[in-house]
Biopython code that builds the backbone (N, CA, C, O; Angstrom):
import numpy as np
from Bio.PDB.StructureBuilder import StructureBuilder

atoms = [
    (1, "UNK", "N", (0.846, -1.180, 0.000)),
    (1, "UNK", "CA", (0.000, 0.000, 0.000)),
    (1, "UNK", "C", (0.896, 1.250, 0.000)),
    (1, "UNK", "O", (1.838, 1.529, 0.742)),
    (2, "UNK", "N", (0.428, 1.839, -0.889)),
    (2, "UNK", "CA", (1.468, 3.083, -0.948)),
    (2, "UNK", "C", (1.410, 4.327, 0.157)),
    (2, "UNK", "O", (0.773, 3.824, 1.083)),
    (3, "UNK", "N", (1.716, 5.578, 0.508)),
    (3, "UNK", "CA", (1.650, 6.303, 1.451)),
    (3, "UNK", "C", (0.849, 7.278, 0.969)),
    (3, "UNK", "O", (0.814, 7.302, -0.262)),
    (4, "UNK", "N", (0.209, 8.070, 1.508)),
    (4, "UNK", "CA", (-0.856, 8.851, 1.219)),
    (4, "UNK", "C", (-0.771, 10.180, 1.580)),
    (4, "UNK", "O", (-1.170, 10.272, 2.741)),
    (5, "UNK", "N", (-0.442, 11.253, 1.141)),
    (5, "UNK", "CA", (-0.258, 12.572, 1.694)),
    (5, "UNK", "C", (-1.179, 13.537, 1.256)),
    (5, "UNK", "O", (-1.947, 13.434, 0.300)),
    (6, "UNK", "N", (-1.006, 14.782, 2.269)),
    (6, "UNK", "CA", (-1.889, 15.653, 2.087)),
    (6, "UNK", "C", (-0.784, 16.821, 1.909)),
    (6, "UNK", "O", (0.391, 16.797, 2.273)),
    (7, "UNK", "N", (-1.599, 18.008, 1.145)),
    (7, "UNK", "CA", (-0.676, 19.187, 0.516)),
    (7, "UNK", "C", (-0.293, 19.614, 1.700)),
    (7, "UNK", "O", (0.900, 19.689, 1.994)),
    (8, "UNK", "N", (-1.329, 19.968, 2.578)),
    (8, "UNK", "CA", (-1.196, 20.173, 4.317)),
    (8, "UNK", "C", (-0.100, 19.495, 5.103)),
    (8, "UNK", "O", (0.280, 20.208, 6.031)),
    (9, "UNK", "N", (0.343, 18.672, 5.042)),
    (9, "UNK", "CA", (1.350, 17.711, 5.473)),
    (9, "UNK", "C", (2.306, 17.930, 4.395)),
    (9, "UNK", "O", (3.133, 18.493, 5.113)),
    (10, "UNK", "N", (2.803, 17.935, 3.356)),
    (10, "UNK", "CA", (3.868, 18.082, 2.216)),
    (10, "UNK", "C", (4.156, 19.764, 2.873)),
    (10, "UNK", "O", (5.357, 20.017, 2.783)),
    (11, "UNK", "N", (3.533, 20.671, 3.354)),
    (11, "UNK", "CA", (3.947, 22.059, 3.123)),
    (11, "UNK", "C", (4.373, 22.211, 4.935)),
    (11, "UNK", "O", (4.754, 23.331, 5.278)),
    (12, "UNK", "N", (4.331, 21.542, 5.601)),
    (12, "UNK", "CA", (4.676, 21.729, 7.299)),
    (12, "UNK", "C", (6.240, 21.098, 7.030)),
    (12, "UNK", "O", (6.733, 20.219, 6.323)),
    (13, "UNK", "N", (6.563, 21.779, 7.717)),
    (13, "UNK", "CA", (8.550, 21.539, 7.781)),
    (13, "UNK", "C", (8.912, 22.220, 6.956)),
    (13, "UNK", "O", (10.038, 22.686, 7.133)),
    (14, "UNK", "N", (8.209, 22.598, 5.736)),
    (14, "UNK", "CA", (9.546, 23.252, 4.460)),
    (14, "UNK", "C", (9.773, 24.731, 4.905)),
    (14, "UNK", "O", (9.063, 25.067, 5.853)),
    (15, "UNK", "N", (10.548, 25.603, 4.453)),
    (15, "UNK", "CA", (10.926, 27.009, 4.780)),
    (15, "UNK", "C", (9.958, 27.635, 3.499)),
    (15, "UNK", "O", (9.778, 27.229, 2.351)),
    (16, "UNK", "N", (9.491, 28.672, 4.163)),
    (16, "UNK", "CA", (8.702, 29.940, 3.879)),
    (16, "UNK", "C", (9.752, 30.878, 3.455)),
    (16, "UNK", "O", (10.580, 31.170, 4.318)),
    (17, "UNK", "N", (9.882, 31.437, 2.218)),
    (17, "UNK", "CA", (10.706, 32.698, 1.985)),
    (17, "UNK", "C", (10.542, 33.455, 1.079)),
    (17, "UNK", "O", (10.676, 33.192, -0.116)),
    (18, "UNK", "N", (10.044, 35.095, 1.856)),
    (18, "UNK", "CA", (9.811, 36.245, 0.941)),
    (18, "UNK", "C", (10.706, 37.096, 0.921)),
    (18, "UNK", "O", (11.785, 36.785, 1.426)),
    (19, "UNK", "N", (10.605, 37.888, 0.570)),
    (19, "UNK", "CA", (11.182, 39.745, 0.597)),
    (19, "UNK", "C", (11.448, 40.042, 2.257)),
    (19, "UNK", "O", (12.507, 40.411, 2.764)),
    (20, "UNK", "N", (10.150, 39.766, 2.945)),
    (20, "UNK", "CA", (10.531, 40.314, 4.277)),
    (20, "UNK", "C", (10.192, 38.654, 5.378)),
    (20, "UNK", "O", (10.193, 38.837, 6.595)),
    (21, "UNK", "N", (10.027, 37.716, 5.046)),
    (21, "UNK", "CA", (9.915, 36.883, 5.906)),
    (21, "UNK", "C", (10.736, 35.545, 5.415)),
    (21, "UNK", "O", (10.950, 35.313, 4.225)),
    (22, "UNK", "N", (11.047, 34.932, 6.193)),
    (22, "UNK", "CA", (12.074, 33.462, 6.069)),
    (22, "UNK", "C", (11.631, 32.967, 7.502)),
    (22, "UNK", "O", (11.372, 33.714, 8.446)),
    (23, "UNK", "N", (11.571, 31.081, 7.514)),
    (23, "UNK", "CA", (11.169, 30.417, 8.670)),
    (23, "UNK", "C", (10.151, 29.602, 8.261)),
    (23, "UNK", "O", (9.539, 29.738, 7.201)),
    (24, "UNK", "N", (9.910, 28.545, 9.289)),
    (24, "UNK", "CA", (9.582, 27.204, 9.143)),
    (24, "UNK", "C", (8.170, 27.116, 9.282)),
    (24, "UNK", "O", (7.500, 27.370, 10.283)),
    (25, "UNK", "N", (7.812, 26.745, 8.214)),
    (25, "UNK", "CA", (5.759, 26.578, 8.282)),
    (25, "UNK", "C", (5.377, 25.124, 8.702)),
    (25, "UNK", "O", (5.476, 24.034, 8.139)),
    (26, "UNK", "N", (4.843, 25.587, 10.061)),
    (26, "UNK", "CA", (4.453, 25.308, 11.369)),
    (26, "UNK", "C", (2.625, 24.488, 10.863)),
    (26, "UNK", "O", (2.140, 23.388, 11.129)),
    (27, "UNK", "N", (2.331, 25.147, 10.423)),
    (27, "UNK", "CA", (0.499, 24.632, 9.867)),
    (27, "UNK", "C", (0.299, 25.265, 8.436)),
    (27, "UNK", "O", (1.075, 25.897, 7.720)),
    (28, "UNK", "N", (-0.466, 25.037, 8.339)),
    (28, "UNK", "CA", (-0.711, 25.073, 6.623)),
    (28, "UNK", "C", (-2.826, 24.227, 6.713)),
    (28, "UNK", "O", (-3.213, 23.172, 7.216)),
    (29, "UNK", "N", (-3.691, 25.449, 5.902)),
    (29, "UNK", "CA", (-4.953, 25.147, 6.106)),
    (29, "UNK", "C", (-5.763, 25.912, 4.789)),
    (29, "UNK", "O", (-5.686, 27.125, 4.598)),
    (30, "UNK", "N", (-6.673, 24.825, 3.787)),
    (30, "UNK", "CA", (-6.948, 25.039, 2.831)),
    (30, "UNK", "C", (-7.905, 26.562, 2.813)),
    (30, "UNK", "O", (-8.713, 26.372, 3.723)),
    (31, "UNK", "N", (-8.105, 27.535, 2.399)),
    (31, "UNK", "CA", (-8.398, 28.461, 1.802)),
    (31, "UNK", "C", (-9.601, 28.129, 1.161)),
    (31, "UNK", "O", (-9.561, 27.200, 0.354)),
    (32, "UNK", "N", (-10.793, 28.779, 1.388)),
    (32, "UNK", "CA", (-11.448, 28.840, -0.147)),
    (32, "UNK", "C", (-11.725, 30.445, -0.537)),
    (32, "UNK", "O", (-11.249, 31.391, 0.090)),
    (33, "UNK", "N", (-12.368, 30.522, -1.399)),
    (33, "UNK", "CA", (-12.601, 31.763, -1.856)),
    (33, "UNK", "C", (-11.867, 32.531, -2.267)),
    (33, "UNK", "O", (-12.240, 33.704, -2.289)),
    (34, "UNK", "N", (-10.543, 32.188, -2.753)),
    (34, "UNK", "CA", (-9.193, 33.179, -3.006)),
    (34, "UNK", "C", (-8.875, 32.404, -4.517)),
    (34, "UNK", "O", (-8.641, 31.203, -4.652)),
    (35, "UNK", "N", (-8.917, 33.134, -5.290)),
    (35, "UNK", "CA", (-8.122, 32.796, -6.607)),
    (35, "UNK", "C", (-6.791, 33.011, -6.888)),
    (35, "UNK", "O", (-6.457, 34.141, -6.534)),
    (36, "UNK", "N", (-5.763, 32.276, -7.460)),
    (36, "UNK", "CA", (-4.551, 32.330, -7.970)),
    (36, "UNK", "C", (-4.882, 31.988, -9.457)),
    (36, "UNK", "O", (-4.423, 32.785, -10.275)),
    (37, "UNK", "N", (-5.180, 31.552, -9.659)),
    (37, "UNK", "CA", (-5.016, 31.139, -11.174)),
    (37, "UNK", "C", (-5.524, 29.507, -11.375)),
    (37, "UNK", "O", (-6.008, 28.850, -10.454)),
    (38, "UNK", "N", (-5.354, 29.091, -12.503)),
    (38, "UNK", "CA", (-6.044, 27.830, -13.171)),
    (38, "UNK", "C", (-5.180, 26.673, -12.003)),
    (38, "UNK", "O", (-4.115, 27.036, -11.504)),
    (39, "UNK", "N", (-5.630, 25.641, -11.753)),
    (39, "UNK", "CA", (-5.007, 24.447, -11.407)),
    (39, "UNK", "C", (-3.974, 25.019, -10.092)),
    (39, "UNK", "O", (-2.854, 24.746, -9.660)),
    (40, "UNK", "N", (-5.132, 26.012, -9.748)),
    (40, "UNK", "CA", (-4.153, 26.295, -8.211)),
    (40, "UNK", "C", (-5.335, 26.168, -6.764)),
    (40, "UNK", "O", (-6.556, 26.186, -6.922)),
    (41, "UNK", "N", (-4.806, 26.072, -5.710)),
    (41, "UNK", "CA", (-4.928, 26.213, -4.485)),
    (41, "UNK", "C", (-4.880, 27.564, -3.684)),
    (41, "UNK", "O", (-4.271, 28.422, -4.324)),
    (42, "UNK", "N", (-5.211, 27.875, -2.819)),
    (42, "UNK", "CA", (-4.844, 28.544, -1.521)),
    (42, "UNK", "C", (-4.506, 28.313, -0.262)),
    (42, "UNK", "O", (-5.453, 27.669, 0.189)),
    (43, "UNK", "N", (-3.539, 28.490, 0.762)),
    (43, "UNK", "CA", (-3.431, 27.782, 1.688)),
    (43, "UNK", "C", (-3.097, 28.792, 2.643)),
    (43, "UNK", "O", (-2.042, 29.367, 2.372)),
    (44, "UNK", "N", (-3.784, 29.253, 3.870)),
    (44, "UNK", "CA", (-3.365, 29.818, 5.002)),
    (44, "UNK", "C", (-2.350, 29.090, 5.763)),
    (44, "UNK", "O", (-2.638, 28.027, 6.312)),
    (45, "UNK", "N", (-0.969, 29.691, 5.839)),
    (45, "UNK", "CA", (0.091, 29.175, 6.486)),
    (45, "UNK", "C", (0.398, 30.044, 7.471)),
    (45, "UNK", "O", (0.137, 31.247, 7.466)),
    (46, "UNK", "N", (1.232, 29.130, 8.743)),
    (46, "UNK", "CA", (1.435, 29.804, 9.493)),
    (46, "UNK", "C", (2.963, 29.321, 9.678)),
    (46, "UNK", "O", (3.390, 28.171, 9.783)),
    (47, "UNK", "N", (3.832, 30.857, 9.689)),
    (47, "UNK", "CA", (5.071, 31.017, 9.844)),
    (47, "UNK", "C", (6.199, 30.931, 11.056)),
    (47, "UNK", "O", (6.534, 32.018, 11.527)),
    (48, "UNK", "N", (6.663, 30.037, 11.469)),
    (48, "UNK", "CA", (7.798, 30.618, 12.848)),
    (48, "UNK", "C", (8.817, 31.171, 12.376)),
    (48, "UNK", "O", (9.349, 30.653, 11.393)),
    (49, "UNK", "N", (9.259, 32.142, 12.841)),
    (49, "UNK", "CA", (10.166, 33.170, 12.711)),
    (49, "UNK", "C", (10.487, 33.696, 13.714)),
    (49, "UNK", "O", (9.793, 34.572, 14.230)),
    (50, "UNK", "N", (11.731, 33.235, 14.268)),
    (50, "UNK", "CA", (12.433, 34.120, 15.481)),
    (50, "UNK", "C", (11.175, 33.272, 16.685)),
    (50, "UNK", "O", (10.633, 34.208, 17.272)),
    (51, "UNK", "N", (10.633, 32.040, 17.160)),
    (51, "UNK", "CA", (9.416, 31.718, 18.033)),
    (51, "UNK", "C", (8.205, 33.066, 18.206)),
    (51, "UNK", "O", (7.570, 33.316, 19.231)),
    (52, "UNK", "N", (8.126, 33.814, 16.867)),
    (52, "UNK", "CA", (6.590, 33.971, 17.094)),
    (52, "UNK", "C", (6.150, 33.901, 15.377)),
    (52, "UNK", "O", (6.848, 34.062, 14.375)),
    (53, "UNK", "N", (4.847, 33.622, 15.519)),
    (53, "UNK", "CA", (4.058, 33.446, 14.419)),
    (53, "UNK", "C", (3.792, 34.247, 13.588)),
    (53, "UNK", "O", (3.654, 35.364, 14.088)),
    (54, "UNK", "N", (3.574, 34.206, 11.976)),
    (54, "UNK", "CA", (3.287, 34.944, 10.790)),
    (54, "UNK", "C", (2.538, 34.150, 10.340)),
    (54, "UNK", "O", (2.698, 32.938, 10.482)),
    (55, "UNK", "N", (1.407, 34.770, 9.599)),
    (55, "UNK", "CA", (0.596, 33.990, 8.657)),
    (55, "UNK", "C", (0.489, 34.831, 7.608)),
    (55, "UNK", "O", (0.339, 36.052, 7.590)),
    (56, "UNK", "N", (0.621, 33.738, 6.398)),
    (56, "UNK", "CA", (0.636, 34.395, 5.150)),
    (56, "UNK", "C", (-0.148, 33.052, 3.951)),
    (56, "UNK", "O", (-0.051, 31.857, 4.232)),
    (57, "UNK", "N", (-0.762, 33.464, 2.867)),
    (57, "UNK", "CA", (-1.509, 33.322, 2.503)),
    (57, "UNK", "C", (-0.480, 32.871, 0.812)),
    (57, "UNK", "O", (-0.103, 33.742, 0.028)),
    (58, "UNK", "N", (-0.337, 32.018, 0.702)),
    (58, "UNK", "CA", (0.020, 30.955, -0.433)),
    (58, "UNK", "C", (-0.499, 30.164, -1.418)),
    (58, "UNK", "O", (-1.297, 29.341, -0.970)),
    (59, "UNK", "N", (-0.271, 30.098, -3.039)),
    (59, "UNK", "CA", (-0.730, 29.683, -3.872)),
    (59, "UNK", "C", (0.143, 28.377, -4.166)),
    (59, "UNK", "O", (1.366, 28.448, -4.052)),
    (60, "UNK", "N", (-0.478, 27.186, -4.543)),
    (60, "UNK", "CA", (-0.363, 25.835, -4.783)),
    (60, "UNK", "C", (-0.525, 25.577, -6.135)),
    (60, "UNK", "O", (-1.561, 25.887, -6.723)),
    (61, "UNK", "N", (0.271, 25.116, -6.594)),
    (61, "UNK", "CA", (-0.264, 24.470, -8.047)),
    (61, "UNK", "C", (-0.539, 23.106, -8.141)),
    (61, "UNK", "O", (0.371, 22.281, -8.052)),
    (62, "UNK", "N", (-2.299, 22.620, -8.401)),
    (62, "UNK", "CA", (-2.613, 21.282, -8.362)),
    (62, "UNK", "C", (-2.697, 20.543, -9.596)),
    (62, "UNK", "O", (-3.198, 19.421, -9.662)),
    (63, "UNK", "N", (-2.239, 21.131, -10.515)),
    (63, "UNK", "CA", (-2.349, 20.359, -11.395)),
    (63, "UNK", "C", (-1.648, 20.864, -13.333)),
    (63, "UNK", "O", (-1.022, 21.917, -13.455)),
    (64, "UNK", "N", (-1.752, 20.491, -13.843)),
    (64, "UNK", "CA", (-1.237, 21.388, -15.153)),
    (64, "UNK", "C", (-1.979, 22.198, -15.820)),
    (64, "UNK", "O", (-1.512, 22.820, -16.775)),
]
sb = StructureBuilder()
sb.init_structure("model")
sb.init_model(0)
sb.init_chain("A")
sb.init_seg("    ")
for serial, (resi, resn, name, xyz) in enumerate(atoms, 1):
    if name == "N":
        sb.init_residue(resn, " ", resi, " ")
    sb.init_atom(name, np.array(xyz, "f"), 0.0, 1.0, " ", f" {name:<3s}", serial, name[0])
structure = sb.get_structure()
């Protein structure tokens, strides 16, 4: 049986990095109502940086 993941789980541990923020995304929680574009997602993430929190708002690409 193969392993089964969620985008939510694939996006916790990786590093977050903008212009003004860098640090480890802590949660990650699907979005609706926000457009990016065709074959995309939204995901409310939440940032550690320095032990306090940022949330910032991220586009996913699900598909081609």
């Amino acid at each position: 049986m193969a392993n089964l993941y969620t985008i939510e789980n694939l996006l916790i541990g990786k590093t977050y990095n903008s212009k003004t923020l860098r640090g480890e995304i802590i949660s990650a929680e699907k979005r609706d109502g926000i457009w990016y574009g065709d074959n995309t997602e939204a995901y409310l993430v939440a940032v550690n940086y320095g032990g306090r929190y940022h949330y910032r708002t991220i586009a996913v690409k699900v598909g081609e």
